[in-house]
N, C-alpha and C positions, 0 to 999 in steps of 0.2 A: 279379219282376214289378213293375213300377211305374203306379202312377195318376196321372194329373196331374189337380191340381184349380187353384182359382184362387176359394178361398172365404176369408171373411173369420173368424177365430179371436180367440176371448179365452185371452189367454195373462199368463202368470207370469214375468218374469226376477231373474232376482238379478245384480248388478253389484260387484265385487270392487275397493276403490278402491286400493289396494296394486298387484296385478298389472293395474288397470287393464281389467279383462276382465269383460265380460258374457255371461251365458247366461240361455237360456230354460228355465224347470226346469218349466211345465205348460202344458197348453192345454187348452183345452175344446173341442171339434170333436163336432157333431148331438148335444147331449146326454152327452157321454163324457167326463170327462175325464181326459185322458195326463201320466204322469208321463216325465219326460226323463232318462236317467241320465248320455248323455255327450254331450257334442259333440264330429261328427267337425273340421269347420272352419267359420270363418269368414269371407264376404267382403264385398267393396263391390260395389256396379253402380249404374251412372245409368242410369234409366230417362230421357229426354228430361232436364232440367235438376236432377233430385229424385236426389238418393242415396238407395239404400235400400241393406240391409244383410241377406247372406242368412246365415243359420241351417240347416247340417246337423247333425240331431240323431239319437237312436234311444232308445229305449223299454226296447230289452235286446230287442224281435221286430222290431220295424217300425224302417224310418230314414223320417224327416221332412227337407223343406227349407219352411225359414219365409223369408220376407219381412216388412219393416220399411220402412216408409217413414216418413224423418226427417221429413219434413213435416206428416203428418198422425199418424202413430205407427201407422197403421193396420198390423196383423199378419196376413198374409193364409198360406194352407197352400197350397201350391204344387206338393208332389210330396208321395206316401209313396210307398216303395218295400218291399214284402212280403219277408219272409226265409221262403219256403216251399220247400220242394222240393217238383216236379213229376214226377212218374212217367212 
């Protein structure tokens, strides 16, 4: 089941200068805050003239897609998607 939001998150990355690679390792979202254990991938997208940079994550229950906009840095929560089974 997936939720689409489009709310704005305080979030945690850590950045690997070596491999070059960044991931989000927390976010705080209505008071909660999530730790991140893996990333599935990472991409680009231009919104009108702005790169941003999406973030698929998961928790170990829930998967996350985060956005980044390079312009402003602003971390917004985009989708979670429920790992429930439905009866």
């Amino acid at each position: 089941m997936q939720d689409i939001f489009e709310e704005p998150v305080s979030a945690l990355f850590s950045y690997n200068a070596k491999t070059q690679a960044i991931m989000p390792r927390k976010m705080v979202w209505k008071g909660r805050e999530y730790t991140f254990t893996k990333l599935g991938y990472h991409h680009t997208v231009r919104i009108g003239r702005i790169l941003n940079h999406i973030f698929h994550v998961t928790d170990g229950t829930n998967d996350y897609r985060l956005r980044v906009n390079t312009e402003t840095l602003e971390v917004v929560l985009e989708d979670v998607y429920h790992d429930r089974l439905t009866a």
